[in-house]
C-alpha positions as CSV (number, residue, x, y, z in Angstrom):
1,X,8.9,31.2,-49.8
2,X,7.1,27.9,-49.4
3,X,8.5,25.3,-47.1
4,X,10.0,22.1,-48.8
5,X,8.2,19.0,-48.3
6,X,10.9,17.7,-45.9
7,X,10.8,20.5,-43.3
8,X,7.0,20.1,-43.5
9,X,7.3,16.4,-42.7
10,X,9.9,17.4,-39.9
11,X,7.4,20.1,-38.1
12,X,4.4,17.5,-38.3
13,X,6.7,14.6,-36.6
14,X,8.5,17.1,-33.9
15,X,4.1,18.0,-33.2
16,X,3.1,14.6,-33.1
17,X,6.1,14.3,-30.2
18,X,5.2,17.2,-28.5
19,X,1.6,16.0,-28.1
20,X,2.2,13.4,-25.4
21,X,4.2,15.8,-23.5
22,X,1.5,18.8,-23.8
23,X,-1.8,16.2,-23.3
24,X,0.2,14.9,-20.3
25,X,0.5,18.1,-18.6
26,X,-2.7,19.4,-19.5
27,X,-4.0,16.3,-17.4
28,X,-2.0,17.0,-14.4
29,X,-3.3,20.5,-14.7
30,X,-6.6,19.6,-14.9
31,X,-6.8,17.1,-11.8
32,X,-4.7,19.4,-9.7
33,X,-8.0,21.8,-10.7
34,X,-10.4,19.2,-9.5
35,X,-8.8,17.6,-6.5
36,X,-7.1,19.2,-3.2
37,X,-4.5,17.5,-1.0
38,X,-5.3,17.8,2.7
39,X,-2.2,16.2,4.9
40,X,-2.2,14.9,8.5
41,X,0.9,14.7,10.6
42,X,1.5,12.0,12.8
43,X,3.7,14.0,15.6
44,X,3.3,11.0,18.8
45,X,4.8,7.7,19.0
46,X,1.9,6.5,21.0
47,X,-0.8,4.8,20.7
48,X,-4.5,6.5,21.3
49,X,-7.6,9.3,20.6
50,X,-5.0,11.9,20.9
51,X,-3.8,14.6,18.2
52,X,-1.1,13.7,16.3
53,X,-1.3,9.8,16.6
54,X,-1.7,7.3,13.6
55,X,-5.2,6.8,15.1
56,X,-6.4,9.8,15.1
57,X,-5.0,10.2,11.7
58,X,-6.5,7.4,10.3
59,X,-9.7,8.6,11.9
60,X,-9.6,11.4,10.6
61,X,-8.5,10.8,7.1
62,X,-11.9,8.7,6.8
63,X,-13.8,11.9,7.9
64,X,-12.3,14.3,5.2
65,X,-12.7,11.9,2.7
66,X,-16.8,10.9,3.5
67,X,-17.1,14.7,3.4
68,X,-15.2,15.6,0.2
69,X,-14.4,13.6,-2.8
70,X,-12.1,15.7,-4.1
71,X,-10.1,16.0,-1.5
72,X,-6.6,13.4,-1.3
73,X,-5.2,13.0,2.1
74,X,-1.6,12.3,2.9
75,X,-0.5,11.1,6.3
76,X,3.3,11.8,6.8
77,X,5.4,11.2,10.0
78,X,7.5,14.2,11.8
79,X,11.2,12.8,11.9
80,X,11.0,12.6,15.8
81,X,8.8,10.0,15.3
82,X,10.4,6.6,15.0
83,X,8.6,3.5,16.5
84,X,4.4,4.1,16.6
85,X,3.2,1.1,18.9
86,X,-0.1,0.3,18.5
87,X,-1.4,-0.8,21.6
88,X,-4.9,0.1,21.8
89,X,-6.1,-2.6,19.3
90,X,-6.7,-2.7,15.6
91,X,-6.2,0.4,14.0
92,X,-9.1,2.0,11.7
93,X,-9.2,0.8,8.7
94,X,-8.8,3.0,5.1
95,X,-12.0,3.3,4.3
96,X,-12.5,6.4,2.3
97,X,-10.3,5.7,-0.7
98,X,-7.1,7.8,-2.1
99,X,-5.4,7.8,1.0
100,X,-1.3,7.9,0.9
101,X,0.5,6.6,4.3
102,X,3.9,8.0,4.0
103,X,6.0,7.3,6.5
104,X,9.9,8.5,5.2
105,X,11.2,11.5,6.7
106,X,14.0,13.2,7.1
107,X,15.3,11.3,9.3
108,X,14.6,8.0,7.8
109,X,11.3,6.2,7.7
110,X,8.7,5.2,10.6
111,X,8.3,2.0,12.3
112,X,4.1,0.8,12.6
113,X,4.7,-2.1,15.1
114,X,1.9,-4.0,16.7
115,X,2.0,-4.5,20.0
116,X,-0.7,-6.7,22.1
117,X,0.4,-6.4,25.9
118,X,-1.9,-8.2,27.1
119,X,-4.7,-10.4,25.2
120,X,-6.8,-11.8,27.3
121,X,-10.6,-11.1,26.6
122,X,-9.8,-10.3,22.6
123,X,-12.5,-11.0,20.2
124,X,-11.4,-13.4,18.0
125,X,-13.8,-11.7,15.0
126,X,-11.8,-8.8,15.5
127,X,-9.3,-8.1,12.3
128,X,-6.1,-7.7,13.8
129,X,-4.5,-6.8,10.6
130,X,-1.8,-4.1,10.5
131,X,-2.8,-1.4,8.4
132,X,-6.0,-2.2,6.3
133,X,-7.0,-1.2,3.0
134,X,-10.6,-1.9,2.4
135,X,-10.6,1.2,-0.2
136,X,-9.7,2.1,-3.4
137,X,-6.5,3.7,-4.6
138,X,-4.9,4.2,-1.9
139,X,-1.1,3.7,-0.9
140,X,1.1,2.9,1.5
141,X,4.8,3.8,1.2
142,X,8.0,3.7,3.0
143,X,6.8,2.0,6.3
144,X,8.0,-0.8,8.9
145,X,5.3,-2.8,9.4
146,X,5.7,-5.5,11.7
147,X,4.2,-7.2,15.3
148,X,0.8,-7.7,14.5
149,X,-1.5,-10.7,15.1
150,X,-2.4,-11.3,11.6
151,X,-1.2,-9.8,8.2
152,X,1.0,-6.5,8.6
153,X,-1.0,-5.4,5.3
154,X,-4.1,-6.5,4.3
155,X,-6.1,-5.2,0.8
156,X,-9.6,-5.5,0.3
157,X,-10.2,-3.0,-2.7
158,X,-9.1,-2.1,-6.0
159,X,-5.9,0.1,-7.5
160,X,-4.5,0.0,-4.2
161,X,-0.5,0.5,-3.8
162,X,2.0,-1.0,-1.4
163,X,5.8,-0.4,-2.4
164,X,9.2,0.7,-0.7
165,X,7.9,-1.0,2.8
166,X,9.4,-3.4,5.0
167,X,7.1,-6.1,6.3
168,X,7.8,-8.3,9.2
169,X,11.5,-8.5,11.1
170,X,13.6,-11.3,11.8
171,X,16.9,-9.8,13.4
172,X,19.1,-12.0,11.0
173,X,18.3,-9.9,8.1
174,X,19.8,-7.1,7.8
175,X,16.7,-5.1,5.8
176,X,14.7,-5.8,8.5
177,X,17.3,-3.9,11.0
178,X,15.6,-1.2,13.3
179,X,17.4,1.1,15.8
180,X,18.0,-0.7,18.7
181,X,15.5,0.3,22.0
182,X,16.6,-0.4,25.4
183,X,12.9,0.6,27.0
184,X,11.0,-2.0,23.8
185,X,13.5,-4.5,23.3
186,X,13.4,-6.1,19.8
187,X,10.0,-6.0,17.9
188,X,7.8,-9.1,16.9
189,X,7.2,-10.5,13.0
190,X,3.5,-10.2,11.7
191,X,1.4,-13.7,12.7
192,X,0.0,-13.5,9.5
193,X,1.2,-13.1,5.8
194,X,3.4,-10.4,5.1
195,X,0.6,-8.6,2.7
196,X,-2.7,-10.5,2.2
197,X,-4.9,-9.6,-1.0
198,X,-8.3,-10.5,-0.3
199,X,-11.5,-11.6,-2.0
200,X,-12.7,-9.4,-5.1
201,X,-9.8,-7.0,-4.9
202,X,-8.3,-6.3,-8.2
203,X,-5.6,-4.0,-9.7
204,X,-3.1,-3.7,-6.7
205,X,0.2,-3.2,-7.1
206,X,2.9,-4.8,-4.2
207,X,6.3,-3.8,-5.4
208,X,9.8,-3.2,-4.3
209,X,9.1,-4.4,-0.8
210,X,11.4,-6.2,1.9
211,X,8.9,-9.0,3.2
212,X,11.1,-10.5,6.1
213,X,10.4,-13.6,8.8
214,X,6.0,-13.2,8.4
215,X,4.9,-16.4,9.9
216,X,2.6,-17.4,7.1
217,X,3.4,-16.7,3.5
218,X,5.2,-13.2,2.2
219,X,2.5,-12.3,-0.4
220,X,-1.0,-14.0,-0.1
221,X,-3.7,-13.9,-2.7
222,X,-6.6,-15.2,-1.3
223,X,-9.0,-17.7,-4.0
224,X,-11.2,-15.2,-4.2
225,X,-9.1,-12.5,-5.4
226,X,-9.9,-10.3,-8.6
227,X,-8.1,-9.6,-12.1
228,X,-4.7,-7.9,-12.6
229,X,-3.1,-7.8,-9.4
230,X,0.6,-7.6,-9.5
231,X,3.9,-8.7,-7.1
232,X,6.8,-8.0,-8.4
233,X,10.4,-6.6,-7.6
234,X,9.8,-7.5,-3.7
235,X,12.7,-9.1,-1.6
236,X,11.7,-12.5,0.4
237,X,13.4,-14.0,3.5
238,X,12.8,-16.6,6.2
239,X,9.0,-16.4,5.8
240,X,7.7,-19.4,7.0
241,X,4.9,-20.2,3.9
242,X,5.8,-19.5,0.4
243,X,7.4,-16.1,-1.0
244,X,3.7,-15.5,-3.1
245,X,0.9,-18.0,-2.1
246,X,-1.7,-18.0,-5.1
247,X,-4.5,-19.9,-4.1
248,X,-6.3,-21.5,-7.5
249,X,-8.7,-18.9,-9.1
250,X,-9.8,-18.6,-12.7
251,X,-7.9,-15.0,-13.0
252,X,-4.5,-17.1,-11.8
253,X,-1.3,-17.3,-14.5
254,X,-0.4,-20.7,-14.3
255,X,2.8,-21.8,-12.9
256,X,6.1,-20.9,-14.9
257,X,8.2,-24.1,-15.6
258,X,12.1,-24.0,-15.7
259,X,13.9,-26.4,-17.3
260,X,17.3,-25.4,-17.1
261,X,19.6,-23.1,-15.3
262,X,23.4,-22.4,-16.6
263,X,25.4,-20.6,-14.9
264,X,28.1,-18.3,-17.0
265,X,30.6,-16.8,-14.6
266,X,28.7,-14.9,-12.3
267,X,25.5,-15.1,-14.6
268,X,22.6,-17.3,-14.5
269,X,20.9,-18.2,-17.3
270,X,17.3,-19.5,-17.2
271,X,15.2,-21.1,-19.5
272,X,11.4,-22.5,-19.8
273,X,8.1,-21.7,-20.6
274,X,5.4,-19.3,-19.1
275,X,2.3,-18.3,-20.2
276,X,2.1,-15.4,-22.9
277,X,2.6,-11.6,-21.4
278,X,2.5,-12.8,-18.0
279,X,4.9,-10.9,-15.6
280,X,7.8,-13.2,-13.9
281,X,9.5,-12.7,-10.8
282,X,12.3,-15.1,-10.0
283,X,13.3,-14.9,-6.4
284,X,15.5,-17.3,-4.0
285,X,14.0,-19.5,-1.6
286,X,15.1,-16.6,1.3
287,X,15.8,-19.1,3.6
């Protein structure tokens, strides 16, 4: 017996949905084909050229990459390890693209805190970023990033990711908390901006961060800065610049404009006028 014209329509439409699905997985299948995952554990707290530090990590990360495209590296942290204190200057920088920094564990998620003991004799040249991503598509997850002399994150690359962090401290806010350390004492903000996107960089994503007490602005996107970067869904308090600090570009959204604000019970509702398919991110002042 031949199949009525509706059940034929039926199997072509319950096809047509199954061929997202199926082209979907069929494309997972075929990168996990072409690339490999390589992960480095960081298993010291300390600072240094010695296995199992972020250094080393770091150092080494930019070695599997230069040898092996194909090859992804992970950095994860060992749940002993708490508070990494960078002491022996700027850290490497991610150099060798599609690199994840994944600090969660079991036990929580790692501090990266800059520490500069003593800085007498410090090049002034010398970046003194946190964690540095002059790469493309790589990540950074899940971290405390906070005490260093200039931003706690700095991009300078493309399709980059920085979501879930904490950047910065300020002991009034309680996202910023860390576990308290008779031997360290309380850590330091970041001197610089909380994350700083620099010139040409294009397609980064900074989302669902905690950006807390940085001395300069939370987010800042240099005037140089490429197309199709987006900040959105962070949480901003007590930096001392703006929340996001665009400086004028010709890839630049301009400035929403509010005109009224109504509150309904424990609503707020907001009206005005932005550009067309721009992406808005209304946020206290975080004072």
């Amino acid at each position: 017996m031949r199949p009525s014209r509706p059940l034929k329509l039926l199997t072509f439409f319950l096809g047509c949905l199954l061929l997202p699905a199926r082209a979907g997985a069929e494309a997972a299948n075929y990168f996990s084909q072409i690339f490999n995952e390589k992960v480095l554990t960081v298993s010291r707290e300390g600072d240094g050229l010695l296995p199992g530090t972020l250094r080393t990590a770091l150092i080494q990360a930019g070695g599997i990459r230069s040898q092996n495209a194909f090859t992804l590296v992970r950095i994860v942290f060992e749940p002993t390890v708490k508070r990494v204190r960078i002491t022996k200057g700027p850290l490497p920088e991610v150099s060798g693209s599609l690199t994840t920094i994944d600090c969660q564990n079991a036990q929580g998620r790692g501090m990266i805190e800059g520490v500069d003991e003593n800085t007498e004799g410090i090049d002034p040249t010398v970046e003194v970023a946190g964690l540095k991503l002059t790469s493309n598509g790589n990540a950074v997850r899940n971290c405390h990033v906070t005490g260093f002399r200039g931003p706690g994150i700095l991009i300078r690359g493309n399709r980059n990711t920085v979501e879930y962090n904490t950047i910065g401290y300020h002991k009034a806010v309680a996202e910023s908390a860390v576990e308290a350390s008779a031997i360290f004492g309380e850590p330091k903000t970041n001197q610089g901006a909380g994350v700083f996107i620099g010139d040409g960089s294009s397609e980064n994503v900074v989302q669902n961060n905690e950006i807390v007490a940085n001395a300069f602005n939370g987010v800042e996107l240099s005037g140089g800065v490429g197309a199709a970067n987006k900040v959105t869904f962070n949480f901003f308090a007590k930096n001392s610049g703006r929340p996001i600090k665009l400086a004028p570009n010709g890839h630049a959204t301009r400035q929403p404009q509010i005109t009224k604000i109504v509150q309904q019970g424990d609503l707020f509702l907001i009206s005005g006028v932005a550009e067309a398919k721009a992406d808005l991110q209304i946020y206290t002042g975080g004072k």
